[in-house]
KEVEXVEX-448685 format. One record per residue: residue number from 1; y, x, z of N, C-alpha, C in turn; chain. Coordinates in nm, 4 decimals, decimal comma. Layout:
BEGIN
> NUM:Y:X:Z:Y:X:Z:Y:X:Z:A .
...
END
This chain:
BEGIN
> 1:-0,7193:2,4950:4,9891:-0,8328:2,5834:4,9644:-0,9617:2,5037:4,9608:A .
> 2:-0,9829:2,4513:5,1057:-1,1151:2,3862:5,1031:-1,1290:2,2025:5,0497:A .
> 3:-1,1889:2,2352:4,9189:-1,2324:2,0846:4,8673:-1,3449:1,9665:4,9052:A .
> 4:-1,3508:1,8590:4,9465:-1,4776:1,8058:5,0158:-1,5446:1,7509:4,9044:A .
> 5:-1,5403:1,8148:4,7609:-1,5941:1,7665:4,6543:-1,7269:1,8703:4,6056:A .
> 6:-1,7752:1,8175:4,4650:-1,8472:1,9591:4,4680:-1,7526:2,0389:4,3430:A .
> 7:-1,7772:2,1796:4,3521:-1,7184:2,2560:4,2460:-1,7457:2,3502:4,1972:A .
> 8:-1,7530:2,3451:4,0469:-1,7803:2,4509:3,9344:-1,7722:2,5384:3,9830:A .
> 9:-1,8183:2,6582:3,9859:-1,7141:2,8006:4,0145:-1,7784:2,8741:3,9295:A .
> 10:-1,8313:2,8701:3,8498:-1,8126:2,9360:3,6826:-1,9641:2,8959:3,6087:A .
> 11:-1,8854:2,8664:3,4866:-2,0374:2,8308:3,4149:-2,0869:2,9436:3,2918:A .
> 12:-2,1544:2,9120:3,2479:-2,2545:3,0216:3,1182:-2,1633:3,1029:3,0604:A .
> 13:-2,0861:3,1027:3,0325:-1,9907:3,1747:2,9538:-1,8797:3,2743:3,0217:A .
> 14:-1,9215:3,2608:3,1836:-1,7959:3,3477:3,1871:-1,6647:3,3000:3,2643:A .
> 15:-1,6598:3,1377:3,2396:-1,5404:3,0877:3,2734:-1,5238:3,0285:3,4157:A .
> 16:-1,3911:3,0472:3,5053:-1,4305:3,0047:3,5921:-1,2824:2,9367:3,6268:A .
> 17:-1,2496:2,8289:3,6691:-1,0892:2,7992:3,7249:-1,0188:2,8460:3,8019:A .
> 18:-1,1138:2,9063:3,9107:-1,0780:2,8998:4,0465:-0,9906:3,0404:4,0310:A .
> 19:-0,9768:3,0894:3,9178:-0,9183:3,2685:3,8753:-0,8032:3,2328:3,8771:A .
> 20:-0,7894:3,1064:3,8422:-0,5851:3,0595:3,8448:-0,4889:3,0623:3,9613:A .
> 21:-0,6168:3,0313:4,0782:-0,5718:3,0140:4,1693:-0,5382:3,1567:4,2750:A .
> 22:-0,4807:3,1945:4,4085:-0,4539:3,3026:4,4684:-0,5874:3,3535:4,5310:A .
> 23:-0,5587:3,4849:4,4962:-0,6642:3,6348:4,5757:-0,6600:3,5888:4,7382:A .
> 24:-0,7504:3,5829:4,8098:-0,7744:3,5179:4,9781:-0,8403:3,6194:5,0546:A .
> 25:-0,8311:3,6193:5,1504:-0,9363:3,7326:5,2399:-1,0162:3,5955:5,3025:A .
> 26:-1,1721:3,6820:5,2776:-1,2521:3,5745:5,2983:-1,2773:3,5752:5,5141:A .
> 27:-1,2623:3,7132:5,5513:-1,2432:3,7261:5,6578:-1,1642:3,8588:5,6992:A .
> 28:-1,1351:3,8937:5,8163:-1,0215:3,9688:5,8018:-1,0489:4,1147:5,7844:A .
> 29:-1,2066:4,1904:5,7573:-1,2072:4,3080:5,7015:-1,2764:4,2846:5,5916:A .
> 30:-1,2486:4,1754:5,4874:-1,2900:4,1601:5,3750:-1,2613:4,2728:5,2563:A .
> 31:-1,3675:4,3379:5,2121:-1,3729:4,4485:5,1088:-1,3032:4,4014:4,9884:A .
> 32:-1,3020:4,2643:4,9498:-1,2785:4,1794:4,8126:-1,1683:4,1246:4,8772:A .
> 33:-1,0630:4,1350:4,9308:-0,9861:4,0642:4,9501:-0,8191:4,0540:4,8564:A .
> 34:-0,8753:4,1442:4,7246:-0,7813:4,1934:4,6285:-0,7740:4,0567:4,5351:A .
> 35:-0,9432:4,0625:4,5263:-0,9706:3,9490:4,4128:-1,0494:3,8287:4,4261:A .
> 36:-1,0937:3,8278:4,5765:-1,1458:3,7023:4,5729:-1,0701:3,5358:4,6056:A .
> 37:-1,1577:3,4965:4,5309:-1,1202:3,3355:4,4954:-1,1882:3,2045:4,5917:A .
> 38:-1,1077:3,1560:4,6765:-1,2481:3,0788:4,7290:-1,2112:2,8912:4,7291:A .
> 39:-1,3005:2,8299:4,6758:-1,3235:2,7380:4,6308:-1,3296:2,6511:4,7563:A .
> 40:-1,3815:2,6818:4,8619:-1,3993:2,5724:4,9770:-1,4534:2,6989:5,1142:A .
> 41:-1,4171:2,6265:5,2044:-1,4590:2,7178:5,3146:-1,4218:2,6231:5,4559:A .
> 42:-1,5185:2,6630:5,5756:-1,5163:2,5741:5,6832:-1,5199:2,7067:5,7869:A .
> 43:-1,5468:2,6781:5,9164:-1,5164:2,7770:6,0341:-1,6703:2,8310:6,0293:A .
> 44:-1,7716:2,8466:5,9230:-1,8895:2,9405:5,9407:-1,8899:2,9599:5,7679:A .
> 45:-1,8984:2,8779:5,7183:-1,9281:2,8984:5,5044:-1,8358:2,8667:5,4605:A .
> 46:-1,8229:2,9698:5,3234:-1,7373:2,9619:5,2495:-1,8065:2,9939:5,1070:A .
> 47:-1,7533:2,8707:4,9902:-1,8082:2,9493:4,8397:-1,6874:2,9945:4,7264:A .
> 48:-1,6934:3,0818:4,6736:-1,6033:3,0853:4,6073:-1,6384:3,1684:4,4130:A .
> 49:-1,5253:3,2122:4,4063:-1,5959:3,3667:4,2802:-1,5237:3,4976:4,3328:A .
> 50:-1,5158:3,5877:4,2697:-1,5111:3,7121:4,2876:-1,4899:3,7681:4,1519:A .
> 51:-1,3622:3,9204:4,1211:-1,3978:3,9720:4,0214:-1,3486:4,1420:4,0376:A .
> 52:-1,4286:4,2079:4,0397:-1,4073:4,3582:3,9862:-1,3968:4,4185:3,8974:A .
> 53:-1,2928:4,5579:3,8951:-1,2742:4,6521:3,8192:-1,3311:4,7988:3,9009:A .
> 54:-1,3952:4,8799:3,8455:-1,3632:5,0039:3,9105:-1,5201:5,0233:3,9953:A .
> 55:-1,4660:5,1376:4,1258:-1,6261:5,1202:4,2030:-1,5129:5,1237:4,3335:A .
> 56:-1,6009:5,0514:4,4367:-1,5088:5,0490:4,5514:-1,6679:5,0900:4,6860:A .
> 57:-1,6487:5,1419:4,8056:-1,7242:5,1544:4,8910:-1,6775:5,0627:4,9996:A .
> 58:-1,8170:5,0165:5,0662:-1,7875:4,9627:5,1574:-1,8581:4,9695:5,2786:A .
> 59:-1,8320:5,0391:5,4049:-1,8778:5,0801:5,5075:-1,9696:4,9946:5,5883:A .
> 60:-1,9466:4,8614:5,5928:-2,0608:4,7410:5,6361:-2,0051:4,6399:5,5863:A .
> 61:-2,0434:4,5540:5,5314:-2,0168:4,4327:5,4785:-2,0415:4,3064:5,5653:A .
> 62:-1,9200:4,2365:5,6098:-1,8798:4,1734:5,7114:-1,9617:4,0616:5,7160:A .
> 63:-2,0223:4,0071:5,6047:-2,0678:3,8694:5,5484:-2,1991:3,8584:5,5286:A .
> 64:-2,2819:3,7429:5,4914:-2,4108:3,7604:5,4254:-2,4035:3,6602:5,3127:A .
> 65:-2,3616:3,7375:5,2004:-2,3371:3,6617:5,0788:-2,4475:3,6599:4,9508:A .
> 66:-2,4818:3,5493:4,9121:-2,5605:3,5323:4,8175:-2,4851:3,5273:4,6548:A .
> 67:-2,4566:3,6200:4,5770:-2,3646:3,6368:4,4656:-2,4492:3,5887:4,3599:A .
> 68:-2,4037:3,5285:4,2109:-2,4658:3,5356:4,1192:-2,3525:3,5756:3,9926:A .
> 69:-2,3861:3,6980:3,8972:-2,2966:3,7312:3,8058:-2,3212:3,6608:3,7007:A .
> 70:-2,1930:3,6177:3,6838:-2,1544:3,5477:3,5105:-2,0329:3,6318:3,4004:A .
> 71:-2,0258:3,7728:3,4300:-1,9711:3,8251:3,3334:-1,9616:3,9731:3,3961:A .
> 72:-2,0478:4,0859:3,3210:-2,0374:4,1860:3,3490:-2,1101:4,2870:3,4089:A .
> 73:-2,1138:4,3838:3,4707:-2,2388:4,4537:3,5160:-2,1907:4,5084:3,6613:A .
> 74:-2,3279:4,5070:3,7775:-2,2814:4,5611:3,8886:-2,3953:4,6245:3,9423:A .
> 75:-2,3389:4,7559:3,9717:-2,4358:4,8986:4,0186:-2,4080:4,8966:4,1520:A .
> 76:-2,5061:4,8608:4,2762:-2,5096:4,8310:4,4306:-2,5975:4,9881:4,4673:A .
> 77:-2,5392:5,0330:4,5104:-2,5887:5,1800:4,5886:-2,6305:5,1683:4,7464:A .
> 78:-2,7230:5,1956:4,7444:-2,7370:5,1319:4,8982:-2,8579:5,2739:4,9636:A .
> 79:-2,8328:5,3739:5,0219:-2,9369:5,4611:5,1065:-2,9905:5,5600:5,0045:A .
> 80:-2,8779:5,5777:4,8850:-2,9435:5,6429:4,7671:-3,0288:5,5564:4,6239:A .
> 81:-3,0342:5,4629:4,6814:-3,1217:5,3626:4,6077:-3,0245:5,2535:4,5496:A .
> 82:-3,0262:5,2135:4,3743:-2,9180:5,1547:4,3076:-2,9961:5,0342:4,2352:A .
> 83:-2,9117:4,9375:4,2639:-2,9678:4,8326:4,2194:-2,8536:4,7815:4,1272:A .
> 84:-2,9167:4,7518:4,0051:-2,8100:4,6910:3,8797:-2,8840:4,5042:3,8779:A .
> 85:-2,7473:4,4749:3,8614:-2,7221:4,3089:3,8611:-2,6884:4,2768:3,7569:A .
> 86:-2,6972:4,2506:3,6266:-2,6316:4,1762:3,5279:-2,5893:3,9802:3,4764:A .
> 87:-2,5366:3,9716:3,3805:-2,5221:3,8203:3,3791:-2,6292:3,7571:3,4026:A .
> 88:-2,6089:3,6359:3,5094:-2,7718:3,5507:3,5166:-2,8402:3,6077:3,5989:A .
> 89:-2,8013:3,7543:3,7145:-2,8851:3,8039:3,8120:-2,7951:3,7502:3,9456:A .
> 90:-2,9335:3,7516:4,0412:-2,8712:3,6782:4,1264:-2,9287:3,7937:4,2831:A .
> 91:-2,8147:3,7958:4,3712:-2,8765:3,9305:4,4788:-2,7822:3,9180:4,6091:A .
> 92:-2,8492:3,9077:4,7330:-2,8236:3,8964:4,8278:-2,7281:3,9888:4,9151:A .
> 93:-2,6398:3,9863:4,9402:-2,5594:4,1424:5,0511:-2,5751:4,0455:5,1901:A .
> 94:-2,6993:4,1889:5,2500:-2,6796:4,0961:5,4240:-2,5948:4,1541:5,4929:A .
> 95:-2,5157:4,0847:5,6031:-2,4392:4,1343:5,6824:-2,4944:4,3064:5,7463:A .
> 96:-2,3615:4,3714:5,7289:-2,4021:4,4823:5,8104:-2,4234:4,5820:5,7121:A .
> 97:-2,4238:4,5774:5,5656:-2,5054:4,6543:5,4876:-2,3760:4,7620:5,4315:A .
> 98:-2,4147:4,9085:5,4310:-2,2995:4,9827:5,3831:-2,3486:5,0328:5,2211:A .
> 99:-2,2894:4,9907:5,1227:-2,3297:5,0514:5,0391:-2,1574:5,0274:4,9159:A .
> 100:-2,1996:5,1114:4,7920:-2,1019:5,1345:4,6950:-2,1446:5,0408:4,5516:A .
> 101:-2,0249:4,9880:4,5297:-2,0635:4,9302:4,4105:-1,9799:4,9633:4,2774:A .
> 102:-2,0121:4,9101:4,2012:-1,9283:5,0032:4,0755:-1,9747:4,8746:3,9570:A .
> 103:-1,8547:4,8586:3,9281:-1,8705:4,7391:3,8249:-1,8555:4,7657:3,6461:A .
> 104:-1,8953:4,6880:3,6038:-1,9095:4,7775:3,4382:-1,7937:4,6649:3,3535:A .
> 105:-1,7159:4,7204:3,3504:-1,5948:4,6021:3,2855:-1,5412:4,5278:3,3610:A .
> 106:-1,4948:4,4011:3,3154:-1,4504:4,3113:3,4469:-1,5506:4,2303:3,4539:A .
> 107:-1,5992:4,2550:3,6209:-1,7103:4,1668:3,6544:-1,6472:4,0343:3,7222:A .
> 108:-1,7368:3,9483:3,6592:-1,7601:3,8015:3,7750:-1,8827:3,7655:3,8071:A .
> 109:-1,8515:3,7558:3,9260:-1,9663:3,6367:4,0629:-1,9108:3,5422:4,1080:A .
> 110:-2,0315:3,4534:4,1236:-1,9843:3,3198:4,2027:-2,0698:3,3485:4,3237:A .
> 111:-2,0087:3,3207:4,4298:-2,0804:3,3235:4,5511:-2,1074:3,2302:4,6696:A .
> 112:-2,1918:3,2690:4,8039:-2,1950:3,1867:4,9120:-2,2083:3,2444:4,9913:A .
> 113:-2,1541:3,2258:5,1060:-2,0909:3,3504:5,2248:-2,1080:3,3053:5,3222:A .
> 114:-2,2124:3,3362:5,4588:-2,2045:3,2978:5,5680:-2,0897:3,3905:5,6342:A .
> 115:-1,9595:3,3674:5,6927:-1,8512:3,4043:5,7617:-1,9397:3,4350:5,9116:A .
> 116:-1,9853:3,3845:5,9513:-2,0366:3,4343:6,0986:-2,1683:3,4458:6,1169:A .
> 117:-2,2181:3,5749:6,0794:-2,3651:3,5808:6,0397:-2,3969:3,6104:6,1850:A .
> 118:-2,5596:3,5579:6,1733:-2,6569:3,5807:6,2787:-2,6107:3,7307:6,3126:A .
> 119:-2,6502:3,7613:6,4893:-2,6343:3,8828:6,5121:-2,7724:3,9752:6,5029:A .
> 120:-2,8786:3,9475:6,4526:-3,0426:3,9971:6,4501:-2,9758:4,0289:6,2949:A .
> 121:-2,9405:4,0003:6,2235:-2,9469:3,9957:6,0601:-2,9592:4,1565:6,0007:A .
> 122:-3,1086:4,1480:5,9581:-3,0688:4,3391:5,9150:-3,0450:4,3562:5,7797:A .
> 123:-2,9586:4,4630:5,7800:-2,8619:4,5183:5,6233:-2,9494:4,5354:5,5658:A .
> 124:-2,8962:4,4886:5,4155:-3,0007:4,5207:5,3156:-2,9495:4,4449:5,1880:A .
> 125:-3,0100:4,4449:5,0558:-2,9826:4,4127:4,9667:-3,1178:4,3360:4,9055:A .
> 126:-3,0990:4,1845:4,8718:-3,2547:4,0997:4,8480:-3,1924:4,0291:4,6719:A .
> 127:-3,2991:4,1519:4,5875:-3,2591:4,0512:4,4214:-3,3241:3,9381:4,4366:A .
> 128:-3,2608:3,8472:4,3698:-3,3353:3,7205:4,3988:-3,4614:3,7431:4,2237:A .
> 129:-3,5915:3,7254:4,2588:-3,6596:3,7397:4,1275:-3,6815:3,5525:4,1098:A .
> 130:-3,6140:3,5062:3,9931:-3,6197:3,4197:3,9075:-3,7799:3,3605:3,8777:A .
> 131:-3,8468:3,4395:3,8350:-3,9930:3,3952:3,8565:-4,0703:3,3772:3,9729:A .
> 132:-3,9944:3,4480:4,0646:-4,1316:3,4523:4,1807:-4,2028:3,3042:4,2036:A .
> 133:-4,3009:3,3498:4,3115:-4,3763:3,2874:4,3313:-4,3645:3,1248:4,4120:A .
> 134:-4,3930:2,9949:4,3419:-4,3179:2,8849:4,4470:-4,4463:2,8427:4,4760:A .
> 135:-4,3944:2,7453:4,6275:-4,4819:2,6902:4,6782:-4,4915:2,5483:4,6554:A .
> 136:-4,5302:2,4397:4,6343:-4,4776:2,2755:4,6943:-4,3983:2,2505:4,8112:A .
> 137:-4,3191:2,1705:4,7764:-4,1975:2,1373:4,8652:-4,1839:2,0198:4,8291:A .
> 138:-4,1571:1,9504:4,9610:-4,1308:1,7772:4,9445:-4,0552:1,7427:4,8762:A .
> 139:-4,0326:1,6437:4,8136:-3,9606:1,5656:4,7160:-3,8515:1,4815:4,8029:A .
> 140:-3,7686:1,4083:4,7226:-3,6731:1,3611:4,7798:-3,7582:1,1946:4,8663:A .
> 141:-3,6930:1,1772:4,9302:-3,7040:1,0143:5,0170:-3,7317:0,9292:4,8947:A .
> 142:-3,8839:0,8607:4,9290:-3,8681:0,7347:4,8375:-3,7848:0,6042:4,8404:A .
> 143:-3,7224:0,5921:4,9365:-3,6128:0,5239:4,9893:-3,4943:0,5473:4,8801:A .
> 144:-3,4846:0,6687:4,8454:-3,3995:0,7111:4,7300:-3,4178:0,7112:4,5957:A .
> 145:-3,5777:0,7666:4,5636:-3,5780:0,7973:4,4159:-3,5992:0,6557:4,3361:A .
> 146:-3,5419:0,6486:4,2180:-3,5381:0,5591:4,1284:-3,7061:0,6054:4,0384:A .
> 147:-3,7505:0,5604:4,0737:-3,9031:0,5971:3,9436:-3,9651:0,6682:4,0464:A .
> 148:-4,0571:0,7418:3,9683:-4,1540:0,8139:4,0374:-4,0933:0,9457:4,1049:A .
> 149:-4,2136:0,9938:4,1843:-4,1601:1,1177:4,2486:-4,2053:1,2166:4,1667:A .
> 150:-4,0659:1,3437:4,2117:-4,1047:1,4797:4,1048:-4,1935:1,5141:4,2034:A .
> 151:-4,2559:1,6739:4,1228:-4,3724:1,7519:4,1608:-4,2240:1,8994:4,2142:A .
> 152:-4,1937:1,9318:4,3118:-4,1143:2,0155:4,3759:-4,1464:2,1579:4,4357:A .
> 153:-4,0951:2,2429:4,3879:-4,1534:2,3506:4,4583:-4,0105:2,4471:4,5054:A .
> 154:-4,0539:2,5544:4,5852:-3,9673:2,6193:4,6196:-4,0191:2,7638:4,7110:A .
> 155:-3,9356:2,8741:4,7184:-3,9926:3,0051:4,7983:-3,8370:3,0463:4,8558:A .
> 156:-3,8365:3,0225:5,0222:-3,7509:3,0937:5,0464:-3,7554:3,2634:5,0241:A .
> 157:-3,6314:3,3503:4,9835:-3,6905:3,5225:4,9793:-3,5752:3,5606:5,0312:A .
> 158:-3,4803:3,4879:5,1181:-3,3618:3,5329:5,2025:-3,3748:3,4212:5,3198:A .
> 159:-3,3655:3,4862:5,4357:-3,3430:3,4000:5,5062:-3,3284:3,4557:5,6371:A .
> 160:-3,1703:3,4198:5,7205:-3,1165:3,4468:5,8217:-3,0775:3,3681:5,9088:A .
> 161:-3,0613:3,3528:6,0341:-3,0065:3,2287:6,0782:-2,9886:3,0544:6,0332:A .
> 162:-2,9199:3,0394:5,9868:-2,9045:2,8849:5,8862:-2,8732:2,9066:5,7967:A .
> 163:-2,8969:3,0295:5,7129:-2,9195:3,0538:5,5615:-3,0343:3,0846:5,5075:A .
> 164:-3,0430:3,0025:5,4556:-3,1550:2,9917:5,3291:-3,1824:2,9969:5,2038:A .
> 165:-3,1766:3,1244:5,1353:-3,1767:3,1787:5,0020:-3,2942:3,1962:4,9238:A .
> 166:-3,3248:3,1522:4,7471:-3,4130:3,1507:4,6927:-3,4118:3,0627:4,5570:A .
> 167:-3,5540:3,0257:4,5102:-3,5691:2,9676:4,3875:-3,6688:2,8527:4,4201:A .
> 168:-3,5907:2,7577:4,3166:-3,6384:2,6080:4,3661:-3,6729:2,5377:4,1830:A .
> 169:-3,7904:2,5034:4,1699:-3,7759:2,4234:4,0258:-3,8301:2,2287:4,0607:A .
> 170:-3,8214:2,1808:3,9498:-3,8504:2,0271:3,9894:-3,9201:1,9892:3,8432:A .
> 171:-4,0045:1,8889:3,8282:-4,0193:1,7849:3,7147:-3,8692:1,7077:3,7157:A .
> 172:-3,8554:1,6172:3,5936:-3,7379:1,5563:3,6328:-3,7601:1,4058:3,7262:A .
> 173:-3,6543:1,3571:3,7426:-3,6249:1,2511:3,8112:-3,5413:1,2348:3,8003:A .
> 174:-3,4627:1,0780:3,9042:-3,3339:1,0466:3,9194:-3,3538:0,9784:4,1033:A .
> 175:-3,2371:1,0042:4,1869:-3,2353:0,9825:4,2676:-3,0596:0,9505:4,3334:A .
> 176:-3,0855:0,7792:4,3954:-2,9724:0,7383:4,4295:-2,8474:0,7951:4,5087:A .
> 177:-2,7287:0,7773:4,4761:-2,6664:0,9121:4,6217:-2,6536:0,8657:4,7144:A .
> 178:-2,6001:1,0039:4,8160:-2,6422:0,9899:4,9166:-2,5737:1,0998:5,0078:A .
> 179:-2,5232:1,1507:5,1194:-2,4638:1,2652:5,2206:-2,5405:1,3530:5,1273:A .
> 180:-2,4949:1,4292:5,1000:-2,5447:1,6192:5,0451:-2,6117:1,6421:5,2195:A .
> 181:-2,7191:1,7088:5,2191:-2,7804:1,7023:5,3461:-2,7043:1,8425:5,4128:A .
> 182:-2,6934:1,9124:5,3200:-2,6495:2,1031:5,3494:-2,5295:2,1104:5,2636:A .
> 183:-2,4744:2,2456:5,2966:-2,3951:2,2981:5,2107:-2,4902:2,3693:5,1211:A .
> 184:-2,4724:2,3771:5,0115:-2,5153:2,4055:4,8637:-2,5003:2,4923:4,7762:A .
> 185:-2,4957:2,5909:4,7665:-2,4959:2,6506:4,5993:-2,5585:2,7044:4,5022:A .
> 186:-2,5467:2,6408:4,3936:-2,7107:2,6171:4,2857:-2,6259:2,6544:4,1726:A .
> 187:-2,7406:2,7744:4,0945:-2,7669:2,8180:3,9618:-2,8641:2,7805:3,9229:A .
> 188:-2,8241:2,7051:3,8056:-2,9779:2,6603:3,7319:-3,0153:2,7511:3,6358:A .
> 189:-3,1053:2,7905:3,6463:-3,1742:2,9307:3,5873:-3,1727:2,8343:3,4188:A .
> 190:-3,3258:2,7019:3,4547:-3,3631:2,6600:3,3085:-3,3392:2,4840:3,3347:A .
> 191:-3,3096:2,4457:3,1994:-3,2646:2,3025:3,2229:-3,1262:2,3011:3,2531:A .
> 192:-3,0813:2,1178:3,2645:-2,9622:2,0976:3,3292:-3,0118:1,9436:3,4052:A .
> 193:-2,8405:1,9223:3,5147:-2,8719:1,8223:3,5736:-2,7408:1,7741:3,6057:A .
> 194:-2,6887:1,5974:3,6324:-2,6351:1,5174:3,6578:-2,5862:1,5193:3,7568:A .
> 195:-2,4500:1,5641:3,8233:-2,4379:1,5187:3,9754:-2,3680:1,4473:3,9381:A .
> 196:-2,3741:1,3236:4,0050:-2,3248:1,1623:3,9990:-2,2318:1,1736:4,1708:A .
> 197:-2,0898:1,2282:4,1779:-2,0231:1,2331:4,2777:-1,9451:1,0986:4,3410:A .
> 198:-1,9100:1,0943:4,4118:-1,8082:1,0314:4,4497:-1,6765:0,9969:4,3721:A .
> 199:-1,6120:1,1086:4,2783:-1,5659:1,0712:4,1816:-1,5601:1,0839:4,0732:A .
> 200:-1,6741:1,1062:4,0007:-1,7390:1,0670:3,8917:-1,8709:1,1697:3,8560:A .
> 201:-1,8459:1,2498:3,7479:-2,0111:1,2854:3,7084:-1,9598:1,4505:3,7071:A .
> 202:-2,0720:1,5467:3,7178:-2,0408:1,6608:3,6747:-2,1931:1,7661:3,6175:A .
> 203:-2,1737:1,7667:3,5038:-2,2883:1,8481:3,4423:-2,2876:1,9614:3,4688:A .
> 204:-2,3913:1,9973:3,4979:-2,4361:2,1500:3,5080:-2,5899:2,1747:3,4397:A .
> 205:-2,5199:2,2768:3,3433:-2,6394:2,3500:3,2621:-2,6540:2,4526:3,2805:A .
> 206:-2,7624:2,5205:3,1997:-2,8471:2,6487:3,2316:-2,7173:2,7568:3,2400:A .
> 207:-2,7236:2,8227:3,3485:-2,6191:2,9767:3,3348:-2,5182:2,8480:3,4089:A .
> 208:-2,4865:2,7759:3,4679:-2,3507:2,7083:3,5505:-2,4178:2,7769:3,7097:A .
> 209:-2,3149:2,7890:3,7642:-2,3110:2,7730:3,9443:-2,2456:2,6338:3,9642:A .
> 210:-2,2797:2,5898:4,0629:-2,2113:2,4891:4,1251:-2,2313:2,4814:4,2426:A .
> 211:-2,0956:2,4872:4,3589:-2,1702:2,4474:4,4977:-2,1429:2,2803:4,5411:A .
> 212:-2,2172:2,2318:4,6276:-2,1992:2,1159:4,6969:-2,1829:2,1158:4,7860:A .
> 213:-2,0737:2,0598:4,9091:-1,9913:2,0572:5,0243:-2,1349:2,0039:5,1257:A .
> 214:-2,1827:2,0281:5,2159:-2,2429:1,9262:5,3007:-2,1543:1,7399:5,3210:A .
> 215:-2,2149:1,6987:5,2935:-2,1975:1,5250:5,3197:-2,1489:1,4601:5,1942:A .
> 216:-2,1258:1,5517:5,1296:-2,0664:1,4583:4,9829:-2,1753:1,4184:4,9393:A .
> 217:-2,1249:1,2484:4,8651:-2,1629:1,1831:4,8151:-2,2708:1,2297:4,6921:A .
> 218:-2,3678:1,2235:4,6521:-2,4123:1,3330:4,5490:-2,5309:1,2678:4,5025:A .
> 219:-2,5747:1,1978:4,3412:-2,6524:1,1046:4,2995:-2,7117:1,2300:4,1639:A .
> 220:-2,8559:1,2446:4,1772:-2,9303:1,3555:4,1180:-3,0108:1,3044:3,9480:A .
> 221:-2,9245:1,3554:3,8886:-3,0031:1,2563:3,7085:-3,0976:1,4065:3,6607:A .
> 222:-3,1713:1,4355:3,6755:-3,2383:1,5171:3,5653:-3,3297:1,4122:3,4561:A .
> 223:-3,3502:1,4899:3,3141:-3,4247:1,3831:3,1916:-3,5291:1,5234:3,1787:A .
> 224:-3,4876:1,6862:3,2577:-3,6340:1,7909:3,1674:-3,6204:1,8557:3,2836:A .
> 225:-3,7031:1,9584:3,3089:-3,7673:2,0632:3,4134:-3,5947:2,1258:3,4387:A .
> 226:-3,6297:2,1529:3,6044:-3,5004:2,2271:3,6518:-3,5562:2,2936:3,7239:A .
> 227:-3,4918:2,4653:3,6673:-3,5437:2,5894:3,7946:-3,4087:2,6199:3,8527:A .
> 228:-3,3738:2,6531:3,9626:-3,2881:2,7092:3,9796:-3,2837:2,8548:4,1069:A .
> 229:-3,1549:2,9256:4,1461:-3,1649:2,9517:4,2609:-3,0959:2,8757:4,3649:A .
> 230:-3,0781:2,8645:4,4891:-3,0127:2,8204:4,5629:-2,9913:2,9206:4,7170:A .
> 231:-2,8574:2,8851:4,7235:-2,8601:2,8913:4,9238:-2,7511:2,7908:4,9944:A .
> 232:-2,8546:2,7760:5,1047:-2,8294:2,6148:5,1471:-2,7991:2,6510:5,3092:A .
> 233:-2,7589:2,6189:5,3700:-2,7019:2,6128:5,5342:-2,7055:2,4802:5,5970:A .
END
């Protein structure tokens, strides 16, 4: 199940590998435990995909998962109040949260799942908005970067315990590898970028998810502007 590499779990189109592989319960009153897929997982995080048919309810949601859809439509009912997700939307389920969802065809998400969420964490549902507002955020170690330093920004708009959810963009750069500092998982909204792994290279362009394991090896090539979302632990 769990890979110490980094891995695709579905890019622009829809496609994802990890569908080949067996349906898992991500924990043991997992709502998705029909169809979910999980790519890597440790004794607190786990990332994987996900896919629905139908509408299913769910009385509290065990997890605090950060989803992003790459095929299909999803209607989140939450206190009377419905929130629609489509391809390229990206939306938070915090632990604890009871609501109904209802999917429009066969949906896919790629996701990131804290398994043992903070016990303060209040239910709720957080869209991640793609534009919002960023702040400056440090750049990588000059110890690391090859050339100059990017101009970095970022806005956390989820954040629980040792999860940290939101939108992050950069100028480009290149930077030597190095331990992945966190566990990782990044949609690049605009642009693409280079991960230079441990065993070999893996592109990710606009509309890809990809997560990164904490400590893997991981060498950063961008050549144009990268926005993305992320949540990091």
């Amino acid at each position: 199940m769990s890979q110490p590499t980094a891995v695709l779990l579905a890019d622009a189109s829809g496609h994802a590998d990890l569908l080949a592989a067996s349906a898992d319960a991500l924990v043991a009153n997992d709502p998705f435990t029909a169809s979910r897929r999980i790519g890597y997982a440790d004794e607190r995080f786990a990332a994987g995909v996900t896919t629905l048919q139908g509408t299913l309810e769910v009385a509290g949601y065990p997890v605090s998962e950060m989803l992003v859809v790459h095929r299909g439509e999803l209607a989140f009912t939450v206190a009377g109040e419905t929130v629609q997700v489509s391809r390229g939307d990206s939306l938070v389920i915090a632990a604890g949260t009871a609501f109904s969802v209802q999917a429009s065809g066969d949906t896919l998400w790629a996701w990131f799942a804290d398994i043992q969420p903070e016990g303060d964490t209040l239910p709720g549902l957080t869209l991640l908005d793609r534009r919002a507002h960023l702040n400056p955020s440090s750049p990588p170690d000059d110890q690391i970067l090859i050339g100059p330093a990017p101009q970095c920004r970022a806005n956390n708009l989820f954040e629980a315990g040792a999860l940290r959810i939101g939108v992050w963009d950069s100028t480009p750069y290149e930077r030597h590898g190095r331990g992945h500092l966190c566990h990782e998982l990044m949609q690049v909204i605009e642009g693409s970028v280079t991960l230079r792994l441990d065993g070999g290279e893996l592109q990710v362009n606009a509309g890809d998810t990809v997560f990164v394991p904490k400590g893997v090896g991981c060498a950063w090539v961008s050549t144009q502007y990268v926005r993305k979302f992320y949540a990091v632990s």
